[in-house]
VEXGU-225610 format. One record per residue (C-alpha): residue in one letter; x, y, z. Coordinates in pm, whole numbers, padded with zeros to 5 digits, always signed. Example, Ala and Ser with C-alpha at 12.3 -4.5 7.8 and 13.67 -1.06 7.14 Angstrom:
a+01230-00450+00780;s+01367-00106+00714;
# end
This chain:
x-16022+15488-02581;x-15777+15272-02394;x-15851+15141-02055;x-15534+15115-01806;x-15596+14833-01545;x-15355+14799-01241;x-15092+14540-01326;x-15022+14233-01052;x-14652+14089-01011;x-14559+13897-01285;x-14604+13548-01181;x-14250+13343-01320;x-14283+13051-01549;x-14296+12751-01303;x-14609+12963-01164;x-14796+13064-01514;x-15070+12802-01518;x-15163+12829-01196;x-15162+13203-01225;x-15377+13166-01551;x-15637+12945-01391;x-15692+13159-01076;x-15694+13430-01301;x-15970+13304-01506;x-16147+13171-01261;x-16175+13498-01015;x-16137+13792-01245;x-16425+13968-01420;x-16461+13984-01814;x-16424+14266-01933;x-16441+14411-02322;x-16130+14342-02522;x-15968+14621-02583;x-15917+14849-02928;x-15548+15013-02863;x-15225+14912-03024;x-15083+14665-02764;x-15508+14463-02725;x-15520+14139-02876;x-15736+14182-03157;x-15444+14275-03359;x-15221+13929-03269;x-15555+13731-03351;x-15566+13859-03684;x-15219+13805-03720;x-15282+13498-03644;x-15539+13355-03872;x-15402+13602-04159;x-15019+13333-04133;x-15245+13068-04065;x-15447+13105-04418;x-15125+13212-04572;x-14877+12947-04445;x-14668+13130-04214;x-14672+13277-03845;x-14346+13453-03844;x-14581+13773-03771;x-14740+13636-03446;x-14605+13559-03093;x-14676+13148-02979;x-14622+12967-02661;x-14770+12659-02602;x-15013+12544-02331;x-14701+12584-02017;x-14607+12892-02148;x-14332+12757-02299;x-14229+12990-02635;x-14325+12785-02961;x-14080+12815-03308;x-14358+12963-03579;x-14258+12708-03821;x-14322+12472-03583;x-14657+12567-03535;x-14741+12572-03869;x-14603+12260-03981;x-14839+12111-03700;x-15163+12313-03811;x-15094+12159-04153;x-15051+11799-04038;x-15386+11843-03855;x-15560+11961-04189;x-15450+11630-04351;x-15610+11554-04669;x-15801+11931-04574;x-15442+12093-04566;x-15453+12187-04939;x-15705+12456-04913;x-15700+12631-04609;x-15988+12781-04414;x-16160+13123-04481;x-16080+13250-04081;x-16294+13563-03975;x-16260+13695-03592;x-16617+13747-03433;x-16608+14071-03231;x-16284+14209-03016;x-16153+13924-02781;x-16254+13939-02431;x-15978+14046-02193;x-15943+13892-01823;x-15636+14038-01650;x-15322+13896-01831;x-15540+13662-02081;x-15791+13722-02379;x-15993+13454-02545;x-16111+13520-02915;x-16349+13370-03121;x-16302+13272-03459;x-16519+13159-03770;x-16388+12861-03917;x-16481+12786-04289;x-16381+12500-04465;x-16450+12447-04850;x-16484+12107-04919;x-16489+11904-05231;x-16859+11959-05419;x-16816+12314-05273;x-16927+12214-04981;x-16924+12444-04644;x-16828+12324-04357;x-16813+12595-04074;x-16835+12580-03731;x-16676+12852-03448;x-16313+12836-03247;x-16160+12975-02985;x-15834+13081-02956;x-15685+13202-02624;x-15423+13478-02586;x-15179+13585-02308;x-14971+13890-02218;x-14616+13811-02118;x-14366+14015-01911;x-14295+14276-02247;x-14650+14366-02236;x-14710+14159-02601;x-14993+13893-02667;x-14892+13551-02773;x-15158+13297-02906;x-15180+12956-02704;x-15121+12694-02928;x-15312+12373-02917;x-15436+12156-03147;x-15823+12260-03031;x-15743+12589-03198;x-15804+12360-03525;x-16107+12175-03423;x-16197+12113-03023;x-16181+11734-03092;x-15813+11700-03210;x-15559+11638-03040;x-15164+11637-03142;x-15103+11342-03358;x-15445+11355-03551;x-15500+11409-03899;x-15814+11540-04048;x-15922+11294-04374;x-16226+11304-04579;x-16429+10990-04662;x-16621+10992-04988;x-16956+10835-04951;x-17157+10777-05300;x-17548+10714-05328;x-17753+10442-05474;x-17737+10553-05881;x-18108+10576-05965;x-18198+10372-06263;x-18388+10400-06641;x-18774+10287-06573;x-18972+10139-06840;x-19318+10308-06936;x-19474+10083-06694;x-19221+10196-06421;x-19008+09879-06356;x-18648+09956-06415;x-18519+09892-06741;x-18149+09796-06586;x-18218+09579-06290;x-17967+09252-06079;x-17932+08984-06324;x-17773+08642-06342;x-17395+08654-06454;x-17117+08444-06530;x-16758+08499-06434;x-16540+08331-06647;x-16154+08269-06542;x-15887+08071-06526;x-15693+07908-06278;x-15330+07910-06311;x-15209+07617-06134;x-15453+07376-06315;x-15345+07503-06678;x-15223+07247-06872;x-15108+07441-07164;x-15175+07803-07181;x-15120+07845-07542;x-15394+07561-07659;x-15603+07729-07388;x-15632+08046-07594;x-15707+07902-07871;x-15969+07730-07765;x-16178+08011-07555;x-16065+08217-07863;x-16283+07974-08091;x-16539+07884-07833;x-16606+08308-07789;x-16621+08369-08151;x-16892+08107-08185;x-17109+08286-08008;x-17343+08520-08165;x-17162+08925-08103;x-17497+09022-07948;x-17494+08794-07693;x-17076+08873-07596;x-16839+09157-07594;x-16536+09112-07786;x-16298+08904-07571;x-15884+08998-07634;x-15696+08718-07535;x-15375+08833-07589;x-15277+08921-07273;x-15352+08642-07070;x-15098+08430-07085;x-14869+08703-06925;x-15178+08742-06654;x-15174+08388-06578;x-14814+08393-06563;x-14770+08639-06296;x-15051+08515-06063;x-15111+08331-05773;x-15110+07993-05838;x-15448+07951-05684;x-15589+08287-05817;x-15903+08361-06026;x-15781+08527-06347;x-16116+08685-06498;x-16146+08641-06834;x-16487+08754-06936;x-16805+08775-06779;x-17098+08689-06996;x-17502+08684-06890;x-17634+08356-06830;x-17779+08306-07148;x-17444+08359-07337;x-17281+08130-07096;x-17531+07879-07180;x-17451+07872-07552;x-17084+07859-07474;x-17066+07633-07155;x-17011+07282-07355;x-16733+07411-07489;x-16553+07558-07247;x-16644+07391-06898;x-16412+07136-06923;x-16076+07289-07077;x-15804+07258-06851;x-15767+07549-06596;x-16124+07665-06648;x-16323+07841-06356;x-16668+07982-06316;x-16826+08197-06085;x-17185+08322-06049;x-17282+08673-05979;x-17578+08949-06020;x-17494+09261-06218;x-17755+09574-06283;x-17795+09498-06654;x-18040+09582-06888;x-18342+09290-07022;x-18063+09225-07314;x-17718+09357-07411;x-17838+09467-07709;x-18175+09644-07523;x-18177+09991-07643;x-17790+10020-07578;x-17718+10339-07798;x-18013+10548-07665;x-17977+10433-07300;x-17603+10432-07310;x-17390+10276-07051;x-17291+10297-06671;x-16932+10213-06622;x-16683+10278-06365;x-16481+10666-06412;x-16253+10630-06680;x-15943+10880-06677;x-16091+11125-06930;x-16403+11192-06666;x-16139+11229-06347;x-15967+11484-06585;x-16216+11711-06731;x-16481+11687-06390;x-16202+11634-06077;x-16456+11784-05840;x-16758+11595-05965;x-16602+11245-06011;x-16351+11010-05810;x-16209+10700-05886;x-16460+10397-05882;x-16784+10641-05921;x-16991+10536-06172;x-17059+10714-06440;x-17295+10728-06720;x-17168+10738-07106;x-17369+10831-07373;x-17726+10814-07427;x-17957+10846-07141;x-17704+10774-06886;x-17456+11016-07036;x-17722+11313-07103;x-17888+11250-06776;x-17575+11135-06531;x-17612+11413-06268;x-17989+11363-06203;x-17916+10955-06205;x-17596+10960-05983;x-17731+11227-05739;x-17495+11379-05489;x-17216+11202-05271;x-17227+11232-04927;x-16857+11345-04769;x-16773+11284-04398;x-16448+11472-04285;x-16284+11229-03979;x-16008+11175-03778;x-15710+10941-03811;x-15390+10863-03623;x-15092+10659-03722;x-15114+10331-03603;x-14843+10081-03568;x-14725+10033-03905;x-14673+10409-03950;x-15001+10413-04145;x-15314+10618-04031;x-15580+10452-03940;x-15949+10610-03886;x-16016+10658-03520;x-16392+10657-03546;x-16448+11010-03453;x-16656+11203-03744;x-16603+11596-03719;x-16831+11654-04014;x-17129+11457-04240;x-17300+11524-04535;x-17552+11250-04637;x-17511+11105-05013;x-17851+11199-05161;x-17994+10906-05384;x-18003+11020-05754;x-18384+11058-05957;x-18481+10774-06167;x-18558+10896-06503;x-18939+10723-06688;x-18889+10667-07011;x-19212+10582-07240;x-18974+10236-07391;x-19161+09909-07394;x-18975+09628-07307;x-19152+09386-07526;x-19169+09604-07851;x-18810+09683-07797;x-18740+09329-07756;x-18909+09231-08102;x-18721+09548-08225;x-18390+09431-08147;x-18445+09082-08220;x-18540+09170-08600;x-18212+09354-08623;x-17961+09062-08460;x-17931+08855-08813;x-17902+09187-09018;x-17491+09195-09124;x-17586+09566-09239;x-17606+09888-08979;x-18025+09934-08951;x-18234+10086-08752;x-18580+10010-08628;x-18818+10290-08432;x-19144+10228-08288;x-19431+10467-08160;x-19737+10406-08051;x-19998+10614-08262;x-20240+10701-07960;x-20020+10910-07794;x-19678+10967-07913;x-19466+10745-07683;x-19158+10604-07847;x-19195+10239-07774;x-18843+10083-07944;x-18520+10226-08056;x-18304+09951-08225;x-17981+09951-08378;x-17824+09694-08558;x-17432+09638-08587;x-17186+09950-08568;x-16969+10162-08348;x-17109+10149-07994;x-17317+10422-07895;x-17418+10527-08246;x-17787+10586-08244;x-17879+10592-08580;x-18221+10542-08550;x-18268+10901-08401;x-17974+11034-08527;x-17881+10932-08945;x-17924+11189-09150;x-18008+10968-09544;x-18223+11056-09801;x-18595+10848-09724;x-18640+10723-10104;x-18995+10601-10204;x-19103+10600-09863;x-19138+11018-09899;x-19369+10952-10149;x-19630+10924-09826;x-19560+11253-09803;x-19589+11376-10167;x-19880+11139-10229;x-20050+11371-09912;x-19949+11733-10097;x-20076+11630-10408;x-20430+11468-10247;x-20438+11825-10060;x-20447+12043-10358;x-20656+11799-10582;x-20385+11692-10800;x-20460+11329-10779;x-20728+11118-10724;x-20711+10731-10601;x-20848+10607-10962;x-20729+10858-11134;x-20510+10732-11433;x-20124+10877-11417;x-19904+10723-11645;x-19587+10507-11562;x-19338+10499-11831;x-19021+10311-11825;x-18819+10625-11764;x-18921+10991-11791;x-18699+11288-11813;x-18679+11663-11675;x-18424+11896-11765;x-18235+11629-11936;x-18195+11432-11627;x-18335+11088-11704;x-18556+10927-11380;x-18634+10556-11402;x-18776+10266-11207;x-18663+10008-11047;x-18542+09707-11265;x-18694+09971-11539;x-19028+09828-11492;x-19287+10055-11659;x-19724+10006-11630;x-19811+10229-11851;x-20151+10482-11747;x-20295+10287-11459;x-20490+10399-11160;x-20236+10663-10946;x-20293+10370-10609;x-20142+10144-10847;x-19835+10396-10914;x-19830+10411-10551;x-19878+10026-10428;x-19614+09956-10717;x-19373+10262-10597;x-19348+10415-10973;x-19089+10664-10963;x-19193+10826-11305;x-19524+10898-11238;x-19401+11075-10911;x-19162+11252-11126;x-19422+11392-11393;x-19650+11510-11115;x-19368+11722-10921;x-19498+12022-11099;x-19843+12006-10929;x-19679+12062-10591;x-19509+12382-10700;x-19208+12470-10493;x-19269+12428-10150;x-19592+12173-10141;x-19394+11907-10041;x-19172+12074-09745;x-19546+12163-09619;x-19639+11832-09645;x-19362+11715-09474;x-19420+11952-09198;x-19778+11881-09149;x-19659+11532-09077;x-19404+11693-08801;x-19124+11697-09010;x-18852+11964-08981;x-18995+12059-08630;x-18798+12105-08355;x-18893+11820-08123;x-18786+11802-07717;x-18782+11465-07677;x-18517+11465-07427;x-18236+11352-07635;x-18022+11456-07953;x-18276+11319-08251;x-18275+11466-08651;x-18657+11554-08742;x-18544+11557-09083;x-18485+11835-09391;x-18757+11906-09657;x-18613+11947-09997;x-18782+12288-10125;x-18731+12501-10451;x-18499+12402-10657;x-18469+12301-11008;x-18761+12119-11169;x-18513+11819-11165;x-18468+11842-10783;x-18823+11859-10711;x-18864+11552-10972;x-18633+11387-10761;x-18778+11521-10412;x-19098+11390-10502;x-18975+11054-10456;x-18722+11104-10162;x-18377+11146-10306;x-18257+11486-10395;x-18087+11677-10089;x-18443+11566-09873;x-18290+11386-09548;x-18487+11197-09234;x-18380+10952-08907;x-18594+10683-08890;x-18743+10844-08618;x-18866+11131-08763;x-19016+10866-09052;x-19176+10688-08754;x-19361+11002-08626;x-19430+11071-09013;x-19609+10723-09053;x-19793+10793-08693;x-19894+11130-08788;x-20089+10958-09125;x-20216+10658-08955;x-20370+10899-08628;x-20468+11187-08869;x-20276+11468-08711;x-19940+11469-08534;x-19830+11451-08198;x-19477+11488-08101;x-19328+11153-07982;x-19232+11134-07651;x-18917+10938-07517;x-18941+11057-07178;x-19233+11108-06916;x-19042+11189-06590;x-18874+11475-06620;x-19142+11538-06903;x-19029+11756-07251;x-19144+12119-07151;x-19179+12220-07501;x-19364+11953-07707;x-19366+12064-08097;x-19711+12164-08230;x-19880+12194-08510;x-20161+12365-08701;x-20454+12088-08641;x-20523+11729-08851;x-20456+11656-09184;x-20742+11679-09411;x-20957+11394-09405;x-21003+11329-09757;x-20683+11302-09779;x-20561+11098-09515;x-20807+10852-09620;x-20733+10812-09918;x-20347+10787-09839;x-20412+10513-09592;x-20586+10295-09894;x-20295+10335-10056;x-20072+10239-09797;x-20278+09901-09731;x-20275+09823-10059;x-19848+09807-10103;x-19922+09528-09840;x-20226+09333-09997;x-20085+09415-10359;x-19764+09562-10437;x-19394+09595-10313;x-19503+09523-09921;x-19675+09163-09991;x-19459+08936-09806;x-19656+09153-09494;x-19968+09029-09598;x-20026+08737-09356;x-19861+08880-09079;x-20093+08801-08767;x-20209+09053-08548;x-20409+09243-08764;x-20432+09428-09108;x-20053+09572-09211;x-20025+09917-09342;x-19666+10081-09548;x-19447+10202-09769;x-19103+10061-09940;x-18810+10272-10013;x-18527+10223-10216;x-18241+10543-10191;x-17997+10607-10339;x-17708+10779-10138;x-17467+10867-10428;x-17421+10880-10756;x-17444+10535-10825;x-17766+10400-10894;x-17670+10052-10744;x-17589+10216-10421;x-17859+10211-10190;x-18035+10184-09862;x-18346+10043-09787;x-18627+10167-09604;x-18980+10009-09465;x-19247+10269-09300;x-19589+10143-09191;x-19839+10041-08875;x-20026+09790-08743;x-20304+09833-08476;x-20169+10119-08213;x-19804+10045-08351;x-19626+10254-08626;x-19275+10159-08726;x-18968+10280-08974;x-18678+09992-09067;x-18378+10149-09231;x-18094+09961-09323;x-17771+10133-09486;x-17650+09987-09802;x-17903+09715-09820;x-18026+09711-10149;x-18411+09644-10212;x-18602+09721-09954;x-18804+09398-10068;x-18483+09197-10004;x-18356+09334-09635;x-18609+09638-09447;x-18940+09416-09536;x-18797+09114-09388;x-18686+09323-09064;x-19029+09436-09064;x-19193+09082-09089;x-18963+08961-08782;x-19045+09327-08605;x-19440+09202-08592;x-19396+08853-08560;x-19249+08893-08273;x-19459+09200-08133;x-19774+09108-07921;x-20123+09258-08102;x-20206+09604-07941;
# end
């Protein structure tokens, strides 16, 4: 229904403020009205060209009454939506306008969508007036926008990031924490000779060992140097203060040398655990490409590992703060200090891993003289926890010790040695005989350096890692005795551990040459040295637990299994596996501090050529079990024992 109120002279244009403050002022409110010529239609009109970019449809004076050009109008709504201007607000009218004489006042919901899809909403009004033709126009002011701008202002969003939470040891002291560093850089106007100056920090960084320093690329300083400041720093490298000690003497004193100190968050080491913790670096252009909304430039970001896996839950959520600028003298804007809008950065969640700083330590410190890529894996038998995660040299972030997939040689023949003790097919003193070579299906199986010991006791065969006696007593496992085995050790299962890791594949079936071959861990069986690790645990504990990398957020599906190994068995294995240390292939363990040394050599071959091979170690000491692989390194005697020696050396006794 449309109400009809008497109409007053039509104040002229030098009058219409005045008129529209008494008006408002001494005239009741009354409900907007619903007809064809009430205002609700010109406010949707409105916000409709506002959203859309253009106000052609709707009638705009400004504050005096004075008519307004639409494109005008527009072009000043977007200059107040500055950096905001790109998406424009969701605008929704609450209820019909209120109507008081010759003006209406509206109000309007106001939803912004910011970056992080984040809402920021808050109510307008926008007032309305009736000219001479009976039409509403919208009075335009900048408060339409937001009630604290005024013409000139710009709307701009600040970007406010957290403190990135860090990796915790398993006693819960951050693994990357401030530590001492060393800027090195050079000083233009004090260099001598540029080209002698490279040559020298190019010998002097090459000296030191690759562990301790990045690979420094000279090339391009000259042309650096060149184009600075005479008096500038030109950053060369900066190196941890125990790198810089090495290389100090030899570079302190070249001409044009500088040096400044600094703190960095850094891990114990560079070498500590680098391929399963990954890295924290600032966004590269890949991560501004594929996330735009999550990432901006000089975020930091995690990259592979940990950091990568984990990088939301470590980073935690920017804050954003939408504020007002003006252009200040220089034609640039320039914050005024007024904040329309704050969202708090929330501090990212540290993430407790079960890593031991001093086994990883010894771990990575019986890897740095090994040419060869190795890996060395640690877990405590108690419980699980993954105490070390080494990897010797190779392409960064390549985390071989959870993730290589190579055949385990004679160190599966823990496993077979367990299948064939479980169904009775071998006793410790039982004699099995170890020929020189021995031969299934016309495939030919020998020994290494083709010794032979004829029929000795089978913990001989084992201690001595005779492939032909494994070989002749594949039958007795049948087809799929040692995949069980293997699984009743944890192999195979599918672990949560938190990160990407290879549990291993079981050779089963087969030809009788395959499981001759199985039975001493070539054939198409394949591990990590992780999954060996948890194998070697699982013996030396008597039934297997999952390991555990991470304890906050814990796995929430830990692999089972169906109970302990049988006892018998175990027991007997574990004789065995002292006795490679006290008298066969695993003797240079044998005075090793710290307590009686348990283990297994391996030898693989990866291809057809029997002189191609990696080398293997598996064993435990005290709480500790370990596996050492090392790719293409021959006997294990020669290269994985010798990683092992240094691995326990250095570890304390637990």
């Amino acid at each position: 229904m449309l109400l009809s109120y008497p109409r007053p002279h039509r104040p002229n244009h030098r009058r219409w403020v005045a008129a529209l403050t008494a008006s408002v002022l001494t005239a009741g409110v009354l409900a907007g009205c619903s007809g064809d010529d009430g205002p609700q239609r010109d406010v949707d009109a409105f916000l409709a060209g506002w959203r859309g970019g253009d106000l052609q449809a709707v009638g705009l004076v400004d504050t005096t009454g004075g008519k307004l050009p639409s494109a005008d109008v527009m072009r000043e709504i977007k200059e107040l939506s500055g950096e905001l201007a790109a998406t424009p607000p969701t605008l929704t009218r609450r209820g019909e306008p209120k109507v008081t004489a010759d003006t209406a006042t509206a109000t309007v919901h106001v939803e912004w969508t910011l970056p992080g899809d984040t809402r920021w909403a808050y109510d307008r009004e926008v007032r309305l007036t009736q000219g001479d033709d009976d039409q509403w126009q919208v009075i335009w002011e900048p408060r339409v926008v937001h009630e604290q701008l005024t013409k000139g202002d710009r709307m701009a969003l600040r970007r406010d990031t957290g403190p990135r939470a860090g990796l915790l040891d398993a006693a819960g002291k951050p693994i990357v924490a401030p530590r001492p560093v060393i800027r090195v850089g050079v000083q233009p106007s004090e260099v001598t000779d540029i080209r002698k100056l490279v040559k020298d920090l190019d010998a002097a960084f090459k000296a030191i060992r690759p562990a301790l320093v990045p690979a420094v690329d000279l090339t391009d300083l000259p042309q650096r140097v060149s184009k600075a400041e005479p008096g500038a720093f030109v950053e060369v490298v900066t190196l941890r203060e125990d790198a810089y000690r090495q290389i100090k003497p030899r570079i302190y004193d070249l001409p044009g040398t500088k040096f400044q100190a600094d703190k960095l968050d850094l891990a114990p080491t560079r070498e500590f655990a680098r391929a399963l913790l990954g890295s924290v670096d600032p966004a590269q252009a890949d991560d501004l490409a594929a996330h735009p909304d999550r990432y901006a430039a000089g975020d930091l970001v995690g990259h592979g590992g940990l950091q990568g896996r984990y990088d939301e839950r470590l980073r935690g959520a920017p804050g954003l703060t939408v504020l007002v600028e003006r252009p200040a003298e220089d034609g640039k804007l320039a914050p005024t200090g007024t904040e329309l809008f704050r969202r708090e950065p929330q501090p990212g969640q540290p993430l407790k891993t079960t890593l031991d700083v001093a086994a990883q330590n010894a771990a990575d410190g019986a890897l740095r003289a090994e040419p060869r890529r190795s890996a060395l894996v640690a877990v405590r038998i108690s419980d699980g926890a993954v105490l070390a995660a080494a990897n010797g040299p190779g392409p960064a972030g390549e985390n071989l010790a959870f993730n290589a997939q190579v055949p385990p040689g004679s160190t599966f023949k823990m496993v077979s040695t367990l299948g064939l003790l479980d169904r009775g097919a071998v006793t410790l003193d039982g004699p099995v005989a170890c020929p020189k070579t021995f031969t299934v299906d016309g495939r030919s199986f020998k020994n290494s350096d083709n010794f032979e010991l004829g029929s000795v006791p089978f913990r001989t065969d084992f201690a001595k890692s005779c492939n032909t006696a494994f070989a002749a007593l594949a039958p007795k496992l049948g087809g799929d005795g040692l995949a069980a085995a293997g699984r009743a050790l944890g192999l195979e299962g599918q672990w949560d551990l938190g990160t990407d890791a290879f549990t291993g594949k079981v050779s089963t079936g087969g030809s009788p040459a395959e499981q001759a071959a199985a039975s001493f861990g070539q054939g198409t069986t394949l591990v990590s040295p992780l999954a060996m690790a948890g194998a070697t645990a699982t013996v030396a504990r008597g039934a297997f637990i999952q390991p555990k990398l991470l304890i906050d957020p814990a796995p929430a599906k830990p692999a089972t299994t169906d109970g302990p190994l049988k006892p018998q068995s175990v027991e007997a294995l574990r004789t065995m596996m002292r006795e490679v240390v006290t008298a066969g292939t695993g003797s240079a363990l044998r005075d090793v501090p710290g307590g009686e040394v348990y283990g297994k050599t391996g030898t693989a071959e990866y291809d057809n050529n029997p002189a191609h091979t990696h080398a293997w170690f598996v064993g435990w000491r005290g709480d500790v079990a370990f596996a050492v692989f090392v790719e293409k390194g021959g006997a294990s005697t020669a290269s994985a024992v010798p990683i092992a020696e240094r691995f326990l050396r250095a570890l304390p006794a637990r």
